[in-house]
N, C-alpha and C positions, 0 to 999 in steps of 0.2 A: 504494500500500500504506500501508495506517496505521502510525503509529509502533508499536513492541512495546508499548511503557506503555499506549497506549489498548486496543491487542486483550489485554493481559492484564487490564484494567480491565474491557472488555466481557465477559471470561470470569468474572469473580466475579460479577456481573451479570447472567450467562446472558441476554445480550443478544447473542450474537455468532449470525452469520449465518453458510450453510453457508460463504462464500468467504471469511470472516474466517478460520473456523474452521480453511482451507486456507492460510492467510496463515501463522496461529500454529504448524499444524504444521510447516511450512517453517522458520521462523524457530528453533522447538525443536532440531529437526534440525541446525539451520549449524552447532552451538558446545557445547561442554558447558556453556560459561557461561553459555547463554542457559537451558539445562534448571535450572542452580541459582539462575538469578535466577525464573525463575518460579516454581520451590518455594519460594523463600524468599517470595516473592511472596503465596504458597497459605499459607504455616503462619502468615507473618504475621497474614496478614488473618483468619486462624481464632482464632487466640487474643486479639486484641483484640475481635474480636466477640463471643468468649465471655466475655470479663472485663466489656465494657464494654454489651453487649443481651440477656445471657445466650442466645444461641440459634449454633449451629454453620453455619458457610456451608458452601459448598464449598470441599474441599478439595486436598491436594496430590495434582499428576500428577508429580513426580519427586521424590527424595532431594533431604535437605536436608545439605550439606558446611558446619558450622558456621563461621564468617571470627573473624577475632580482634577487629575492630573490624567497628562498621555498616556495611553496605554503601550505594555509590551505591541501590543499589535500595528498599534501607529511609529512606531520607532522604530518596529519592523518595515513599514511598508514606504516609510520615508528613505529607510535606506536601500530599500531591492530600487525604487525608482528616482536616481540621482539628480535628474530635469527636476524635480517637485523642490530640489533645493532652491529656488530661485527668491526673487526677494518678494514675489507674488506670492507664492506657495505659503512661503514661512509667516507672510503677512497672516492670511487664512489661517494657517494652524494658530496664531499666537492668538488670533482674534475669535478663535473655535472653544478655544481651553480657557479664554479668560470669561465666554459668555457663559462655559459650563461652570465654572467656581461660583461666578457668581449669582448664576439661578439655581446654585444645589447652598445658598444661605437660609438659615433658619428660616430668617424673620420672611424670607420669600416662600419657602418650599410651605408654609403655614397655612397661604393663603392659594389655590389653585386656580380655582376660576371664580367668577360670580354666577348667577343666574341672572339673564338677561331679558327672557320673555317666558310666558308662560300661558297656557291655553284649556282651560277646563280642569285642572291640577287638582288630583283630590289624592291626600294620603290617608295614610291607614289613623284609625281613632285616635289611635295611641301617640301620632308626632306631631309635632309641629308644622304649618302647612311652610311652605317656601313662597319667599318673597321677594318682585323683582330687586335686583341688587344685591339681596343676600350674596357675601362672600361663601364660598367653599373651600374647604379644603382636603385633605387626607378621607377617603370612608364611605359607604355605603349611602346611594339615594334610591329612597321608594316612591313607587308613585302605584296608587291605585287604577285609577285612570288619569288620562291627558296627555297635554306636550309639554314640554320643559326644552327650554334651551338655556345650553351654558357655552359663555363663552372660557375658553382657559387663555391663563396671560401672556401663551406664544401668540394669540389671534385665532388659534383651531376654535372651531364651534361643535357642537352635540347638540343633536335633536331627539330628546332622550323621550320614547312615548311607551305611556304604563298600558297594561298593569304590567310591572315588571323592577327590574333591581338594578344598576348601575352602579359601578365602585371606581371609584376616582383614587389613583395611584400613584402616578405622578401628573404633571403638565405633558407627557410623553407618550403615557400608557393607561389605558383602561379597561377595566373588567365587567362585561354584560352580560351577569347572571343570569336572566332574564327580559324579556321585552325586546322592543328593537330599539334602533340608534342611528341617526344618518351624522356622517362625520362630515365636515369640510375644511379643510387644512390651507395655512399660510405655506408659504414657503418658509417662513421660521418654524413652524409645526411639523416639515416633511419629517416622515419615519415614524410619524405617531402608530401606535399600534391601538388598537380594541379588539382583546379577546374574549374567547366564551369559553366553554365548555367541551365545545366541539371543533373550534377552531382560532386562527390568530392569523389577527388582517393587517397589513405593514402599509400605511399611505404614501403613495409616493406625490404628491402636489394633486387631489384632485379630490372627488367627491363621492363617499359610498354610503350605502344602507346597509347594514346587519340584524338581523333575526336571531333570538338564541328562543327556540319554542322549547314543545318538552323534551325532556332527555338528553337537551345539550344539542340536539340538533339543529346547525347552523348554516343560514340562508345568507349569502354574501352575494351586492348589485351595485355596481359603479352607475354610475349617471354620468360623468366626466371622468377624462385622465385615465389611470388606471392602480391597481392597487395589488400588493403578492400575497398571495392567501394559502396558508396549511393546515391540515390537520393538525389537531393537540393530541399529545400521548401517543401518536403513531408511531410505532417502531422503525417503521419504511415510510417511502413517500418525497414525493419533490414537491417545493414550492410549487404555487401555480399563480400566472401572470392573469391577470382581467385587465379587459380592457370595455370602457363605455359601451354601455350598451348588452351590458353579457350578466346574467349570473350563475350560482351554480351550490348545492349544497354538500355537506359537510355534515356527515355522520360519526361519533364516534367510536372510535376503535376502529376505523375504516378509511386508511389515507385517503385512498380515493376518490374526488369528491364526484356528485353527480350534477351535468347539467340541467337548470331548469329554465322553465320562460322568465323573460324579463318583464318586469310587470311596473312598470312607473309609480301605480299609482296604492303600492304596497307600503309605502313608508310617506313618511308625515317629511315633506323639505323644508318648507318655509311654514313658519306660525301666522294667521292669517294678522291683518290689522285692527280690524274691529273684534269689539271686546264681547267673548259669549253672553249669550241673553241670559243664562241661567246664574250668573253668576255678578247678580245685579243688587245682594245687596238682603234679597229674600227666602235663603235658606239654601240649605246644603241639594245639590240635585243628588246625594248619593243617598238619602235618606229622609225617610216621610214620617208622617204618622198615620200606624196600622190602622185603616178603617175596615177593611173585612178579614174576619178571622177561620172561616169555613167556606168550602162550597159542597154542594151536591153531585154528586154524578150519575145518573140515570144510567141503568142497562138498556140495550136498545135490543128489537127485533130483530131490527133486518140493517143492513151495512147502508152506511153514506154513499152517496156522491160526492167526492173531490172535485169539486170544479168552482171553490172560493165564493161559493154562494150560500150563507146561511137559512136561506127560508125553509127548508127539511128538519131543522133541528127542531122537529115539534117534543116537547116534554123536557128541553134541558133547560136548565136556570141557567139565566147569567147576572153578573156583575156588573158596574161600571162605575167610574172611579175617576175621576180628573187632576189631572197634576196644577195643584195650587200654583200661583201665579207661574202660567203659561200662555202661551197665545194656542186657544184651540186643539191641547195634548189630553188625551183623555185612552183608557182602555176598557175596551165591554168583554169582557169573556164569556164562557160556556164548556160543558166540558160532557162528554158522554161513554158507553165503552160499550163492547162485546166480548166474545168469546177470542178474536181474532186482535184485533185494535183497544190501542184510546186513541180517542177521536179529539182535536184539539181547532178551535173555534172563536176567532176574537176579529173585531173591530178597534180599530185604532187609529184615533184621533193625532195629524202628525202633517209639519208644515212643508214636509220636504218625503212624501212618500215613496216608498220602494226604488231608495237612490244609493242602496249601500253597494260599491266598491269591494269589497272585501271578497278573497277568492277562494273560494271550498276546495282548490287544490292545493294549496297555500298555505292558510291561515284559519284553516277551520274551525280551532278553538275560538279565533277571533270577531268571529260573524257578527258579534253583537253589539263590536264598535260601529260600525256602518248603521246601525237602526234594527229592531229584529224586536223578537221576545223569547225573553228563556223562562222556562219551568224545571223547576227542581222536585224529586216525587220519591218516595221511599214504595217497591214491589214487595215488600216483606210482613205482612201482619203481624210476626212476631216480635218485632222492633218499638211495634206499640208508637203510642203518641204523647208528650213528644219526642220523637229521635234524639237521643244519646248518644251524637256522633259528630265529632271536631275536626276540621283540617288543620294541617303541620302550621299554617301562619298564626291560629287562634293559641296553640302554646307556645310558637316562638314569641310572640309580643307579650305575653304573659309567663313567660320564664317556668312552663311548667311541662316536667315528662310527662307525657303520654305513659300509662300502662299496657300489659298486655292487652286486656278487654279492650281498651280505648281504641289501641289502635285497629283490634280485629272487626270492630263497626266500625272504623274510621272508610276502612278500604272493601267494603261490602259493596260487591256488584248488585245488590240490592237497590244500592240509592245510587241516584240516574241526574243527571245535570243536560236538559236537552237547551239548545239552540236553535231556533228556527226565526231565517230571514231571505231574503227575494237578492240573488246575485245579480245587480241589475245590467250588464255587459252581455251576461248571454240567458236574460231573463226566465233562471232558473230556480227555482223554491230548492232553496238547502235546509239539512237538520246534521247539527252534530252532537254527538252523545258522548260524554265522557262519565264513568262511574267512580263510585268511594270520594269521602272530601278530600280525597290527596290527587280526585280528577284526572284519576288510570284510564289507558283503553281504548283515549277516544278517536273515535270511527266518523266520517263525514257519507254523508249523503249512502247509508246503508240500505240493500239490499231488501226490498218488501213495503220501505216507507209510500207514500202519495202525501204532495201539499201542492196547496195553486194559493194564489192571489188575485186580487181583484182591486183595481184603484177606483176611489169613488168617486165621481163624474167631477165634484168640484180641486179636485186635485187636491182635497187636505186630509186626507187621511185613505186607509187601507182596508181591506177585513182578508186576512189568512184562515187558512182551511186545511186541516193535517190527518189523516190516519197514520199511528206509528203501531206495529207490530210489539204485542207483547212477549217475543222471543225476542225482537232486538233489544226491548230493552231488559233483559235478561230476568226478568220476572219468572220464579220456581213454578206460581202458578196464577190464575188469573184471578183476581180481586171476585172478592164474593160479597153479595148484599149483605150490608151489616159491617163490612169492612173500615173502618177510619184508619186513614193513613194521613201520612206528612206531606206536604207539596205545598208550594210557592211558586209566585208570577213576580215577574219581571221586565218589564218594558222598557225597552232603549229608542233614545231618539238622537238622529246625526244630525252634520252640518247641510249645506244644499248640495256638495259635493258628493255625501257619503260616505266619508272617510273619518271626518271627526267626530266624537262621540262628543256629545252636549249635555247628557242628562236619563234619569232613570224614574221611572215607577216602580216601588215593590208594594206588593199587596199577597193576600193569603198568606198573612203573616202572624204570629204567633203573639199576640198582645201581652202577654206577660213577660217577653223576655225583651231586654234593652234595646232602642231604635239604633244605636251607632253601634250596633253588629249586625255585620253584615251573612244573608243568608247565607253564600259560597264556601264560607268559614265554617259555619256551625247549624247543626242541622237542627238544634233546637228551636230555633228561627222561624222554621216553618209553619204553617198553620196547618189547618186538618182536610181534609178530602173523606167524605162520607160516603161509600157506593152503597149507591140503592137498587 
């Protein structure tokens, strides 16, 4: 095996051979220090080239972690290339190492970025919400829902949208737990990295969005420029170059990434300039007060028609329910069942109908930012009312273990978290099902479902119409008169675009347990469902 210095030599070179090329990945792979001496390797050699032939090499396959002093590596590479002695060269290095001393000082490295704009921003009960200008520094940011932009003090920007987790590590580097993130980098910013789970994205001057969904599965899309992108924790594996216009995912434990469609309008770029309606002054759009505590469900004879027309539903009750100071947001539900189905039935009051963006190939967990309604529902009788069953975020924010029991209802394909919303690009009625509060499993647009929609002639609102198969959602056996179970409704409403979320109804909620928790967290939440 050649020394590292020659195979990173041969790679600026574009002289390296297929088995070199497997040499270097190996080598990348051993060490994190080997990943930052070859970037430092890559930014070097680019910016004395640019100073000293004016013309750009190739550039960096990883983050550059600024050092307080030159590295072995740079004193290596100063001396394989004699030309870079020049009085240009030397100017750049002294002026590279004196800008790193002095952005790795206390009183700087303290303060990272600020928060700059913000767009529907809802955190968890338990924090503090974030405020334009607020400084940042070092540490984990949650957002429930919204968009968040931060700028950091090289000029890089983050467009950081919940629900989801972002950790701020240096002005360099960032870590996204969760959610997505579109990045946009100065040229004092080049090399910035944002990692996941599943992958680690290197900027080289341009513009991306990143996805970390579940399981660390990670969706990487340039919009401009281009950016080097790899698998995390892969043993083997090459960088891989993007350029505008391309994306491609990143599974873990699987270098390889796979092409997917590039889809524009999957990430939040710009924060809009006017300021959300909901968020005027008149209460939290993430939380109400419970006005209805039960519904009814009628066994039915003979099966629906799907075709987004409610006048058949003879014999079911419904509800309605209007979102306090809104223009016109209101939801009527109804609910029915048989042998085969439940059958799911609402009109809804909504000033930008059936305009959600959001892609059931994609982001199917996400359906419900774009406008939609979800229902939460326990198949289990023996779970009783109310459910006795937590997600991982309700004891992380309350500092409390889960026990065995806890967790064994926590992850019960019993209880069912359905989405159903109108893809409107290729005007397609989706549902996505995820099970247990730890929201395992979940399946888009399965196998047996029927939903239509229907816009209503004045353009301000919708009525959806659903059959879902009681084997999809993995019910032992089919609710029997006399049945009370748990379930809860949930209405979303977006921007005119589709894409930003503005606001929520919950209802069929559980009046005795506290409004600022939220249903997804804890299934006590719920309120009851009666079959008749």
């Amino acid at each position: 095996m050649r020394e590292p210095h020659e195979l990173i030599t041969a790679y600026l070179n574009d002289t390296l051979t297929e088995a070199e090329q497997a040499e270097l990945a190996t080598w990348l792979k051993a060490n994190p220090e080997n990943l930052k001496a070859f970037v430092e390797a890559n930014l070097f050699e680019q910016e004395i080239r640019r100073a000293v032939r004016g013309q750009v090499q190739r550039e960096a396959a990883d983050t550059f972690i600024e050092p307080e002093k030159p590295s072995n590596w740079q004193l290596w590479l100063r001396s394989f290339w004699p030309k870079w002695e020049t009085f240009g060269a030397t100017a750049i290095s002294v002026a590279l190492i004196g800008v790193i001393i002095w952005l790795n000082r206390p009183e700087v490295v303290s303060s990272l970025a600020q928060v700059t704009r913000t767009h529907s921003v809802q955190v968890p009960a338990q924090m503090e919400a974030f405020k334009i200008g607020q400084r940042l520094g070092p540490g984990r940011l949650t957002l429930v829902a919204g968009v968040m932009e931060i700028t950091l003090r090289n000029g890089a920007t983050l467009v950081f949208e919940g629900p989801g987790e972002l950790e701020l590590l240096s002005e360099m580097r960032a870590l996204l737990h969760s959610g997505q993130a579109v990045v946009r980098v100065t040229e004092r910013a080049k090399g910035f990295r944002l990692e996941t789970a599943g992958a680690q994205v290197v900027d080289l001057s341009t513009e991306f969005g990143v996805k970390c969904g579940p399981g660390g599965v990670t969706d990487v899309q340039v919009f401009d420029g281009k950016v080097v992108a790899s698998a995390a924790g892969a043993s083997t594996g090459f960088p891989h170059e993007l350029t505008a216009g391309k994306a491609t995912r990143f599974i873990p434990d699987q270098p390889a990434p796979t092409d997917i469609a590039y889809r524009p309008e999957r990430f939040v770029r710009r924060l809009p300039a006017d300021k959300p309606i909901e968020l005027d002054g008149k209460g939290s759009p993430l939380f109400n007060a419970t006005r209805i505590e039960q519904v009814v469900i009628p066994r039915l004879d003979k099966s629906l028609t799907i075709d987004g027309d409610l006048l058949d539903w003879n014999g079911a009750e419904s509800f309605r329910v209007a979102r306090e100071n809104s223009s016109g947001e209101f939801v009527e539900g109804r609910l029915c069942y048989d042998n085969e189905y439940l059958y799911v039935g609402a009109h809804i009051g909504d000033p930008a109908p059936m305009r959600n963006v959001v892609d059931p190939a994609t982001d199917g967990e996400l359906g419900w930012r774009g406008g939609g309604l979800q229902i939460r529902l326990s198949t289990d009788p023996t779970m009783g009312w109310p459910v006795d069953a937590n997600g991982p975020v309700y004891y992380q924010f309350r500092r409390l273990p889960p026990d065995t029991a806890q967790l064994t209802r926590a992850t019960s394909d019993r209880l069912a978290h359905l989405t159903l919303w109108y893809f409107a690009p290729a005007a397609q009625p989706c549902l996505h099902i995820a099970f247990g509060m730890d929201l395992h499993g979940g399946v888009v647009n399965p196998k047996g479902f029927q939903g239509a929609f229907h816009k209503d002639p004045d353009g301000r609102g919708y009525t959806l119409e659903y059959a879902i198969p009681w084997k999809v959602l993995k019910a032992a056996n089919v609710p029997q008169p006399g049945d009370t179970l748990a379930m809860s409704w949930t209405a979303h409403w977006s921007d005119q675009g589709g894409r930003l979320w503005r606001g929520q109804l919950v209802e069929l909620r559980n009046a005795s347990e506290p409004v600022r928790i939220h249903t997804w967290e804890r299934a006590a939440t719920w309120g009851r469902a009666v079959y008749r």
